[in-house]
C-alpha positions as CSV (number, residue, x, y, z in Angstrom):
1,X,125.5,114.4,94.9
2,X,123.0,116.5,93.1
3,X,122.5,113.8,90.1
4,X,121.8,111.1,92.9
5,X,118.9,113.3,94.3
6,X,117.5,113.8,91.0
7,X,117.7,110.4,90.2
8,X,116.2,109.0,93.3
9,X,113.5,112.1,93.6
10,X,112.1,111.6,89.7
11,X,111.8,107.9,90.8
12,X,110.1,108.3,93.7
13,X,107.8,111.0,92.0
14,X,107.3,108.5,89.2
15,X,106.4,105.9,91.6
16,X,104.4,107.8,93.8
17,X,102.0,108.7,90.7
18,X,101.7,105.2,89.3
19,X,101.2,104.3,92.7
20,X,98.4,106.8,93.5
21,X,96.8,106.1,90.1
22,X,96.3,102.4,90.9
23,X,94.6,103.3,94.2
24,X,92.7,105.6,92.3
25,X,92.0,103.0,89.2
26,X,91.0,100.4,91.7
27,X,89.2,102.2,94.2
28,X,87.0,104.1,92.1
29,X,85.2,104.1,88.7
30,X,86.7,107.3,87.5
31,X,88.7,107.0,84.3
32,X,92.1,108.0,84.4
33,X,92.3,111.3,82.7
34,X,94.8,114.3,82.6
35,X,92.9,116.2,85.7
36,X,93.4,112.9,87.5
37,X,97.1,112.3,86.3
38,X,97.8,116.3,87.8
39,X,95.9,115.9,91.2
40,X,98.0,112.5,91.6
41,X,101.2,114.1,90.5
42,X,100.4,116.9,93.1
43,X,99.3,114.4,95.9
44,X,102.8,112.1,95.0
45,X,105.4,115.5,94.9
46,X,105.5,116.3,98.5
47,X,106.2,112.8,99.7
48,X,108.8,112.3,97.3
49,X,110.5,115.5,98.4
50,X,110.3,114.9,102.1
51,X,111.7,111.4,101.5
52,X,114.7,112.5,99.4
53,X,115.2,115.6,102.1
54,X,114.8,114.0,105.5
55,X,114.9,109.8,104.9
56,X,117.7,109.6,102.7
57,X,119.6,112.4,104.8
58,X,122.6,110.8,106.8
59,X,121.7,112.7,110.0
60,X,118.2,110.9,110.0
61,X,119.8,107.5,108.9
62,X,121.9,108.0,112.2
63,X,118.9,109.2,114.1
64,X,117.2,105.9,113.2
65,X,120.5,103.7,113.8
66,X,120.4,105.0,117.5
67,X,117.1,104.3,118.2
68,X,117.1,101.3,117.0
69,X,120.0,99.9,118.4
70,X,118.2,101.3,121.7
71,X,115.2,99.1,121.3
């Protein structure tokens, strides 16, 4: 259980940085340095750990089954 967090938590992380660095990249002029690559890591961790925590948990997967079999 603990390898499949890890796994799915560093590729979220991962993901959330390339992601933020494109947004960065494309929305601004500012080259993509090692100050950049830190804020965007910092920016990415948070919503990699709430979605490994709370999305992926089975009580929320339930949660959401509920609700949507309400609607």
């Amino acid at each position: 259980m603990l390898n499949r967090f890890l796994e799915f938590f560093i590729v979220g992380l991962v993901l959330g940085v390339v992601e933020d660095l494109i947004a960065i990249s494309l929305a601004t002029e500012k080259e993509i340095d090692l100050r950049v690559f830190v804020i965007a890591f910092f920016v990415a961790l948070p919503f990699a750990i709430f979605s490994e925590l709370i999305v992926d948990h089975n009580k929320f997967k339930n949660l959401m089954s509920k609700w949507f079999k309400r609607i």
